[in-house]
C-alpha positions as CSV (number, residue, x, y, z in Angstrom):
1,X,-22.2,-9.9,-33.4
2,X,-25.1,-8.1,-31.4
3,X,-28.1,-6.8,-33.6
4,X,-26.9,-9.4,-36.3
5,X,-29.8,-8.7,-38.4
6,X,-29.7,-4.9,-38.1
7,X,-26.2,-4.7,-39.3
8,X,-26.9,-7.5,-42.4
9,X,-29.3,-5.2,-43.2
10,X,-27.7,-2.4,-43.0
11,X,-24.5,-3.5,-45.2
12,X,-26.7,-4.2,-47.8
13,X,-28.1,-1.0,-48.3
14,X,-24.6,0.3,-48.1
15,X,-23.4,-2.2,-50.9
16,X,-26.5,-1.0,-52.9
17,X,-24.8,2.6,-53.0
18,X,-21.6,1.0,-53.6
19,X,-22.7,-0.6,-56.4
20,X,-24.6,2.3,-58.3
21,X,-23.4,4.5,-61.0
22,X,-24.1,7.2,-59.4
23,X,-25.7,8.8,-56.6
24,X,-29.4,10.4,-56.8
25,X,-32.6,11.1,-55.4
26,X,-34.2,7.8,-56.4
27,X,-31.0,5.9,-54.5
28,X,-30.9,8.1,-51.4
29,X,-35.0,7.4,-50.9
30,X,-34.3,3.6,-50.9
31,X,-31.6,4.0,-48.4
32,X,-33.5,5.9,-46.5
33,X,-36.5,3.1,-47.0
34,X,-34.0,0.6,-46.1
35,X,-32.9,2.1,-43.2
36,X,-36.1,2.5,-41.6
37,X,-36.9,-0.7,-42.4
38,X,-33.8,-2.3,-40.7
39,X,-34.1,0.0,-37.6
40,X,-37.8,-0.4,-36.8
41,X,-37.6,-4.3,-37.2
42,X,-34.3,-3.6,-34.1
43,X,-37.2,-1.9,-32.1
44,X,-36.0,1.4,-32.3
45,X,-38.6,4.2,-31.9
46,X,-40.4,5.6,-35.2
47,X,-40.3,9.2,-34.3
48,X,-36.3,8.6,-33.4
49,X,-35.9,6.8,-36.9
50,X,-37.9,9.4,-39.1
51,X,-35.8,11.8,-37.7
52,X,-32.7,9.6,-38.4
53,X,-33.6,9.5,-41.8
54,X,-34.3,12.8,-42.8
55,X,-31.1,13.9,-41.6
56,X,-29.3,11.7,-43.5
57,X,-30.9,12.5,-46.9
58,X,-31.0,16.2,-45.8
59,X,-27.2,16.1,-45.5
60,X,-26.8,13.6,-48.8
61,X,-28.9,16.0,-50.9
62,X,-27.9,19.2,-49.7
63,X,-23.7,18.8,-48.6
64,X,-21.0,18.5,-51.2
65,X,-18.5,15.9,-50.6
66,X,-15.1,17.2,-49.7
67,X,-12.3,17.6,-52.3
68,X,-11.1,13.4,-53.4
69,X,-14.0,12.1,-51.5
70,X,-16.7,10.3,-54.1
71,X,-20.2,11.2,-53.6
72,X,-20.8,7.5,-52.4
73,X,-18.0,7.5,-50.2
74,X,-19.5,10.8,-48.9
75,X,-23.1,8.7,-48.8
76,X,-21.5,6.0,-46.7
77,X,-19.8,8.6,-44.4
78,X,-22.9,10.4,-43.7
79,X,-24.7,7.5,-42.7
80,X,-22.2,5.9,-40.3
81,X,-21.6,10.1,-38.5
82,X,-25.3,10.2,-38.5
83,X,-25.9,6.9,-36.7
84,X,-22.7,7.1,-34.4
85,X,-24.2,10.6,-33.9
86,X,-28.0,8.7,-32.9
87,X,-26.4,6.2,-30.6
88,X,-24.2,9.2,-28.4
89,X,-21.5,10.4,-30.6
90,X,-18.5,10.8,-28.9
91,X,-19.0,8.1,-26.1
92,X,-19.0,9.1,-22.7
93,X,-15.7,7.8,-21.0
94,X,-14.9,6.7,-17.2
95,X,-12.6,8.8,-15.3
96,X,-11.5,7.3,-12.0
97,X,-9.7,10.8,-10.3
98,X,-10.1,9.8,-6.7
99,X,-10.3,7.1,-4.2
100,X,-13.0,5.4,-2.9
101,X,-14.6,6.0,-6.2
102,X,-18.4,5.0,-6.3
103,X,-20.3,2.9,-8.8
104,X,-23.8,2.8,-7.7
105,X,-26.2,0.3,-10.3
106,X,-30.2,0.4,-10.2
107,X,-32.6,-1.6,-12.1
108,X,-35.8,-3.6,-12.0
109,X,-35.8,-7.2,-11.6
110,X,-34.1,-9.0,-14.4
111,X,-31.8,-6.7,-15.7
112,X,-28.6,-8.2,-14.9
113,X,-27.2,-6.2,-12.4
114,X,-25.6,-8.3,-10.2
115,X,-24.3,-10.0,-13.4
116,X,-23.0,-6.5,-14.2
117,X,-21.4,-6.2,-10.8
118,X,-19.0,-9.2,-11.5
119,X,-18.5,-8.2,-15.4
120,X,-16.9,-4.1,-14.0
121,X,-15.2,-5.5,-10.7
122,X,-12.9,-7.9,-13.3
123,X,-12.6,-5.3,-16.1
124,X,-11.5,-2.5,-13.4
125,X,-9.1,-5.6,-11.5
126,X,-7.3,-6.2,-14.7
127,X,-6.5,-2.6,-14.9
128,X,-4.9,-2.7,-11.4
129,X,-8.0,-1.0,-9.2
130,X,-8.8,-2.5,-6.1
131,X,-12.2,-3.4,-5.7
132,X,-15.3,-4.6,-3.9
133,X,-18.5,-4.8,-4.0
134,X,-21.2,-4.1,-1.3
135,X,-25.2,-6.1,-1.4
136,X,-27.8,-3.2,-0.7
137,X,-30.6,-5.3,-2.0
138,X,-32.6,-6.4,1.2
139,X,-36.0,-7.7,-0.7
140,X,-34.9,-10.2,-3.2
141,X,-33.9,-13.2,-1.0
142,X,-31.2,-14.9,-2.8
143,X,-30.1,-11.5,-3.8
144,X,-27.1,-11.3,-0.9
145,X,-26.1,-15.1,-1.6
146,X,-26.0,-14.4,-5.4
147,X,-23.4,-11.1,-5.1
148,X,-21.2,-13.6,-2.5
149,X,-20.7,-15.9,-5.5
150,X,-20.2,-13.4,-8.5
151,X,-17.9,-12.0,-6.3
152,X,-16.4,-14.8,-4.6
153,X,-15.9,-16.4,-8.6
154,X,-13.5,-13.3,-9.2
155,X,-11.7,-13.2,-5.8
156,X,-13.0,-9.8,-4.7
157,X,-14.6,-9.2,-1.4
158,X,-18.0,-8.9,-0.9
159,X,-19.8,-7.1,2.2
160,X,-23.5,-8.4,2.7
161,X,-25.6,-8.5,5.7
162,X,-28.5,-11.3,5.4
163,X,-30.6,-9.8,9.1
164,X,-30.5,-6.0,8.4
165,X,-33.6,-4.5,6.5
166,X,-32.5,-1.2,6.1
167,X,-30.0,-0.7,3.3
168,X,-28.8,3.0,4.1
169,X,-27.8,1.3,7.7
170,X,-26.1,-1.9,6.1
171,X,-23.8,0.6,4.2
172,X,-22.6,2.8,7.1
173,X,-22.3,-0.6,8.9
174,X,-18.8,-1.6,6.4
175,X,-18.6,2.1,5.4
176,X,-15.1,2.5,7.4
177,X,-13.4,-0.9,5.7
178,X,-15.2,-0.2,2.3
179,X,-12.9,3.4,2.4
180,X,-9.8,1.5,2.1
181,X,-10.8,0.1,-1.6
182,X,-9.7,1.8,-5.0
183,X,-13.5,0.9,-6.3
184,X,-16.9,0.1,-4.5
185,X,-19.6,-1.2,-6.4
186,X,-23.1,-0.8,-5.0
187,X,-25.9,-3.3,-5.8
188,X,-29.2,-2.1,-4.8
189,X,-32.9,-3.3,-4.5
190,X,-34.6,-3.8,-7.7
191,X,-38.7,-4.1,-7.9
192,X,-41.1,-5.8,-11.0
193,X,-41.8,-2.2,-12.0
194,X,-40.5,1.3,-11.0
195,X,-42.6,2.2,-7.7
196,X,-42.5,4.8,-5.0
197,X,-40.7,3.2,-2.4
198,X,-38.1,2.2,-5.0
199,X,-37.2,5.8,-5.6
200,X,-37.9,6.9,-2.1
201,X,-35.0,4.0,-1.2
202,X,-32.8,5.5,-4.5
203,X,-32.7,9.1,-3.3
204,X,-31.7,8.4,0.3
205,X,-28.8,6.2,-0.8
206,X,-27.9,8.8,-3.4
207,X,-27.8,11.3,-0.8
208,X,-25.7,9.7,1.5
209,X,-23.6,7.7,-0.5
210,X,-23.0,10.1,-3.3
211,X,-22.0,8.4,-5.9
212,X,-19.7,9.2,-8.5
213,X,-21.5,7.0,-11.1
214,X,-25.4,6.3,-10.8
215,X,-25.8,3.1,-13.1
216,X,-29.3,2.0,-14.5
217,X,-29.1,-1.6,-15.6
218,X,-31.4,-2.6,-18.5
219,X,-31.7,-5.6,-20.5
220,X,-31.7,-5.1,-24.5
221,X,-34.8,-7.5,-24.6
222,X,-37.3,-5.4,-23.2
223,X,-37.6,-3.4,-26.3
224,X,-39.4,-0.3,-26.0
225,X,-40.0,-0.4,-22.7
226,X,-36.9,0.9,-22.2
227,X,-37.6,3.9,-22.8
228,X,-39.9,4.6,-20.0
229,X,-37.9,2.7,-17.8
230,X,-34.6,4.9,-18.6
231,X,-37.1,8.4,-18.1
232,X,-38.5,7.1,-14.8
233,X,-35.4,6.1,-13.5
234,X,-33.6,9.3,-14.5
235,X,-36.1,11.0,-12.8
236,X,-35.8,9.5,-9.8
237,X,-31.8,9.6,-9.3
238,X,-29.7,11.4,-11.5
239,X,-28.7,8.2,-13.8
240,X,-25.2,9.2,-14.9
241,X,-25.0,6.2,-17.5
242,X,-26.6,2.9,-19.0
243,X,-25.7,-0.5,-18.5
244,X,-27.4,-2.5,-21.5
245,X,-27.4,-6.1,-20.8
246,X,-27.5,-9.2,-22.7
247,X,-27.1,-7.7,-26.4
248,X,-26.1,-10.8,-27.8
249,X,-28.7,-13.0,-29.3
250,X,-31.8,-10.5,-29.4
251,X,-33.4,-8.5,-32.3
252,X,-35.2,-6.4,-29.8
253,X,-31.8,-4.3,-28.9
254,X,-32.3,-1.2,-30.7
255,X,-35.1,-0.4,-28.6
256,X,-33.0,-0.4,-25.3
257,X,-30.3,1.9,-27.6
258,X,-32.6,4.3,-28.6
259,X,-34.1,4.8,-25.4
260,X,-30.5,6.2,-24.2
261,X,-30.8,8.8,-26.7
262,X,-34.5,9.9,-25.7
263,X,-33.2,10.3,-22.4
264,X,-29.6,12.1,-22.9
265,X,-28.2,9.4,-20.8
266,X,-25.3,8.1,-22.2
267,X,-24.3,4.4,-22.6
268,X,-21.4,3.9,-20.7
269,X,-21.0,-0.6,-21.1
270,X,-22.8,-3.6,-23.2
271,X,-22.8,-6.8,-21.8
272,X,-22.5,-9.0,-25.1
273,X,-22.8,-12.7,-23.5
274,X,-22.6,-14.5,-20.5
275,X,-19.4,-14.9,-19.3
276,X,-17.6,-12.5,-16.7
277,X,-15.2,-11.1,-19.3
278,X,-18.5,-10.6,-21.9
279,X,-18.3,-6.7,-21.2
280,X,-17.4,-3.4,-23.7
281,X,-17.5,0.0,-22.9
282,X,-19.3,1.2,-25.1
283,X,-18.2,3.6,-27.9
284,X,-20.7,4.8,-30.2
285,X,-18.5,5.1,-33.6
286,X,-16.7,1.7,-32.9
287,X,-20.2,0.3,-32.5
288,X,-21.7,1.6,-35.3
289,X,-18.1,0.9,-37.5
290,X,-18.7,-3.0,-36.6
291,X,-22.7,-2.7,-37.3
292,X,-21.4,-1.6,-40.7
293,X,-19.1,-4.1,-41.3
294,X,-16.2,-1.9,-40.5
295,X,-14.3,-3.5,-37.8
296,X,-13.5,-1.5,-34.1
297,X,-10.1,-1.1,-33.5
298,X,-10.7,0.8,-30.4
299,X,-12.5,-1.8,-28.6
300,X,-10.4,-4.9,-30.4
301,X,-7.1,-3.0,-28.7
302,X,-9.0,-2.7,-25.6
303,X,-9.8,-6.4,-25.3
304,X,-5.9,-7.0,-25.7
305,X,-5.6,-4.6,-23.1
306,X,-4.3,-7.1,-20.3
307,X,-4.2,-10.1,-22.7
308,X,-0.8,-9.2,-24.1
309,X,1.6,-6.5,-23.2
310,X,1.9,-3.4,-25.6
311,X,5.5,-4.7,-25.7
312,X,4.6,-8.3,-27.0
313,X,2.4,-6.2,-29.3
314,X,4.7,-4.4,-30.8
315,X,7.5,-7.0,-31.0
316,X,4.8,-9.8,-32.6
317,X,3.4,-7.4,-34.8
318,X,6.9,-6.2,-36.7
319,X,7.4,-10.4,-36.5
320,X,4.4,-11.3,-38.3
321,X,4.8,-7.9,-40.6
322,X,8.4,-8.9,-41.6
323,X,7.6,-12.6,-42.1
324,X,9.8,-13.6,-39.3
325,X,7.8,-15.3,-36.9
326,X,8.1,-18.8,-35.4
327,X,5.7,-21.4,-33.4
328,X,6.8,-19.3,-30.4
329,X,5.1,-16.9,-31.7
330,X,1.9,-18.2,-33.1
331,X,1.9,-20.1,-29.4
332,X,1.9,-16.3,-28.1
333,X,-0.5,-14.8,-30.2
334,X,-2.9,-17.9,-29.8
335,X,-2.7,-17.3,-26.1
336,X,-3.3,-14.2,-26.1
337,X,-6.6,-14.8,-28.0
338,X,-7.9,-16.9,-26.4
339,X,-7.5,-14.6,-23.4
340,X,-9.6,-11.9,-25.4
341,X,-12.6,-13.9,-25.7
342,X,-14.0,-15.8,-28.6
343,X,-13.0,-16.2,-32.0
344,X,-16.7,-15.2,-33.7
345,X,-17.0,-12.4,-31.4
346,X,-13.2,-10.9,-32.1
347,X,-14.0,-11.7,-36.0
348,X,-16.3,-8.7,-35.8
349,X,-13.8,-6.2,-34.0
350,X,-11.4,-6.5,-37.2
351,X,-11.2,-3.9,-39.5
352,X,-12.8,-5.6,-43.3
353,X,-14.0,-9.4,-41.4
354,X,-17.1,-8.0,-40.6
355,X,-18.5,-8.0,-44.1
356,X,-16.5,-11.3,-44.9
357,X,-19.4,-14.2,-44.7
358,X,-17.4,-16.5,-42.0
359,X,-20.2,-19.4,-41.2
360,X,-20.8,-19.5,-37.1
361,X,-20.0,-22.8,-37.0
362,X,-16.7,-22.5,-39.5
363,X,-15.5,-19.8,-36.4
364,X,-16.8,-22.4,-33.3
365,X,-14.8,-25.1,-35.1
366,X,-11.7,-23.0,-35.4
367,X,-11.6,-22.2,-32.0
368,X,-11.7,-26.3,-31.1
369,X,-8.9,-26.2,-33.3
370,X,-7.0,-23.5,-31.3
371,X,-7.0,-25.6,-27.9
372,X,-5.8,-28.7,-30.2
373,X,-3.2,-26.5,-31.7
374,X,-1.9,-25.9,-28.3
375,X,-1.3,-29.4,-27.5
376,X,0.6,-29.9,-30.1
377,X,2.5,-27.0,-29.7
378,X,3.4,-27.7,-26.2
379,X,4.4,-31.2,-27.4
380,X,7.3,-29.8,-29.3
381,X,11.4,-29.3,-28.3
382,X,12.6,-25.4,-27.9
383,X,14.7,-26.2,-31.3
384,X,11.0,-26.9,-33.2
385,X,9.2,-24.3,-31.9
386,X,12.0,-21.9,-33.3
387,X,12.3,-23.8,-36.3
388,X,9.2,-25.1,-37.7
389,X,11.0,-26.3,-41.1
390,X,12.4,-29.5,-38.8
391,X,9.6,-31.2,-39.2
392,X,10.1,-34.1,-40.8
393,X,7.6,-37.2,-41.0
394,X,9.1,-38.8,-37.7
395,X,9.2,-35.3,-35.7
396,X,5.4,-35.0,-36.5
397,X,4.7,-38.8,-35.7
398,X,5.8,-38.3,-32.1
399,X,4.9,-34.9,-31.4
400,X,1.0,-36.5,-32.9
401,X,1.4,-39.0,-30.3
402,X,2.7,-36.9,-27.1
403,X,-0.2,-34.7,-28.0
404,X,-3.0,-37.1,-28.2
405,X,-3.6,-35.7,-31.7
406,X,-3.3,-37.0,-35.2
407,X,-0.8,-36.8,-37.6
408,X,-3.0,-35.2,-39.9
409,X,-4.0,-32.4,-37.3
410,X,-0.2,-31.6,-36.7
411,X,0.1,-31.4,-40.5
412,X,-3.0,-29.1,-40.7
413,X,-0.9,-26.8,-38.1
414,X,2.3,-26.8,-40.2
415,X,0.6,-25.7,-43.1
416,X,-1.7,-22.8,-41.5
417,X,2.0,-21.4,-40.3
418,X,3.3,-21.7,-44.0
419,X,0.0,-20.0,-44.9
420,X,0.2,-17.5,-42.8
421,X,3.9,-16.5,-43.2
422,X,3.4,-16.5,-46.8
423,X,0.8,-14.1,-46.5
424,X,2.6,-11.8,-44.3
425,X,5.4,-11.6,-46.7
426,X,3.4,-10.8,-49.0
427,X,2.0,-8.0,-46.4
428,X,5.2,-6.8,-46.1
429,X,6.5,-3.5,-47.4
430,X,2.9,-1.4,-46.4
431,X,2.7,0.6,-44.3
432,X,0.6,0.5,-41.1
433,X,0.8,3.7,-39.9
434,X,-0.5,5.0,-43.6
435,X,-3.3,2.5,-43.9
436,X,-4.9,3.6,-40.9
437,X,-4.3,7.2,-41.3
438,X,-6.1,6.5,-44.6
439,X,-8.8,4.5,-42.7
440,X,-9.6,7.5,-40.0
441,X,-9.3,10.0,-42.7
442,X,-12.0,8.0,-45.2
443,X,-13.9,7.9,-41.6
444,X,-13.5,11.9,-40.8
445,X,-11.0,11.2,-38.1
């Protein structure tokens, strides 16, 4: 989970208010107290988090909790509408209405933008777009070479020009071919600090290429720098949204997050690690849900956007709901996991896991499980995949061996399908549909 230490602390305060008698003055100052603690130790700016705070013990003091809300259900609500309220409220979404449509992405150097470049060409490819990408940065010398292989890695075309110095004339150079894609995103020049040729260079692409999104790229480790970062560069080029990169693994993020709001510029994506598929857009009340240890649907569905058809969705989920599934099943669903990303990072997106103490390395272990798992899965006859209650010591003796697995480890698979079909009995008879209406409704929609 990104921020890891901002949202510990920030379920414990919430569990404090769970736990008291009753809600008062005294209880809402040490939330408040522990709130600014958490947020100033994320690098979020003071002014940004005394005003954060007063409106939340404004609105706790002062507002009377609807009719069959609790006044620490109320507590809790305020706090997460308040902070999904801090971070952007509503989220800013992407429209794509018309073809070629522009992505444009400027930065300093560091930031991750050709990084981001390969991350929004293969989420906008798995929604069917067809994209490319085009190198405008002509002072970095491995910059060209570097956009060839991110691009080259997720078979999309590339247009780069090593010789050419001027990048206005490299883009009118492919402009014709580059009018035949769905998508085009534009890497451009960055600099070790914001400077006048920089934004000079920014404002003549901008005006020729008009773009339909202007993308600054910063990295969440920079703290509060940030925030003059995002001011200058808005400045200089009409930013239309934030990239914030690498906001796994750093404490330092809530500066980068609060420097969006100083600046009205909306975050539109997080990258949260590495790899090309590392990539969320971002939605403030899904964000702040998970920092709270309240699960994201929005963004959990998302990931299995592509991963699984909504058809497979649908027919799994009344499977596992009435207790009916099979191996083929749990093959299906495993596969489609493992197609969302990892297991620690899904763990989060689930509504109630995020405030179940999982160890790291329990979840790392589990996923070396899952590739084992599908060995021996794939080792099995159609007739035991459909009927796991076949197998008898001799089935799971060979299907061990054709594996290159244990015995025991086929046993440990057996019994995690009992598990989980007991379970899902168990399940069965709620209602969906009614727990999550209850969910939004607890949540204010």
């Amino acid at each position: 989970m990104v921020l890891d230490k901002l949202s510990d602390a920030l379920k414990g305060t919430l569990a404090k208010v769970a736990r008291a008698m009753f809600v008062d003055e005294k209880l809402i100052d040490e939330l408040v107290k522990d709130m600014q603690r958490a947020l100033l130790a994320a690098d979020v700016n003071v002014q940004l988090v005394l005003r954060l705070t007063k409106a939340i013990k404004e609105r706790v003091l002062l507002e009377k909790p609807p009719a069959g809300v609790s006044q620490k259900e109320y507590t809790i609500k305020v706090v997460y509408d308040e902070l999904a309220k801090f971070l952007g409220g509503e989220g800013a979404k992407i429209e794509i209405t018309k073809k070629p449509f522009k992505m444009m992405f400027v930065g300093l150097f560091g930031s991750g933008k050709t990084t981001s470049i390969g991350k929004i060409a293969k989420y906008y490819m798995k929604r069917g777009f067809k994209v490319c990408a085009i190198g405008l940065d002509v002072y970095r010398p491995a910059a060209m070479d570097q956009l060839f292989q991110v691009c080259s890695s997720i078979n999309i075309p590339a247009f780069i020009d090593k010789i050419e110095k001027n990048p206005l004339k490299i883009y009118q150079a492919f402009e014709k071919e580059l009018n035949t894609f769905d998508l085009i995103l534009i890497d451009t020049s960055g600099r070790d600090a914001l400077s006048a040729d920089l934004i000079k260079e920014i404002k003549e692409l901008n005006e020729h290429i008009k773009p339909d999104e202007n993308f600054l790229v910063i990295s969440a480790d920079i703290g509060q720098a940030a925030q003059t970062q995002a001011k200058a560069f808005h400045d200089a080029g009409a930013i239309t949204g934030v990239i914030v990169t690498k906001m796994d693994g750093t404490a330092r993020a809530g500066g980068a997050l609060s420097a969006c709001a100083i600046t009205g510029t909306p975050i539109k994506f997080i990258g949260i690690g590495e790899k090309v598929d590392d990539l969320e857009t971002f939605n403030p009340k899904g964000f702040v849900s998970r920092l709270l240890g309240m699960g994201d649907l929005e963004s959990l569905l998302e990931k299995a956007e592509g991963a699984i058809s909504s058809e497979q969705a649908e027919d799994l989920g009344k499977k596992f709901l009435q207790g009916e599934f099979n191996f083929i099943d749990l093959y299906e669903q495993m596969s489609a996991m493992s197609k969302m990303g990892s297991l620690s990072k899904l763990v989060d997106l689930i509504p109630g896991m995020g405030n179940v103490k999982i160890p790291k390395e329990m979840l790392e272990g589990q996923e070396g499980k899952l590739k084992k798992w599908k060995f021996i899965l794939q080792s099995m006859t159609k007739k035991e995949l459909e009927d796991p209650e076949l197998l008898d010591g001799s089935r799971v003796e060979r299907i061990a061996k054709g594996s290159g697995t244990s015995v025991q480890e086929v046993r440990e698979l057996l019994k995690q399908y009992r598990q989980s079909k007991k379970m899902m009995k168990m399940m069965k008879g709620n209602n969906p549909e009614r727990m999550m209406k209850k969910l939004q409704s607890r949540m204010g929609g």
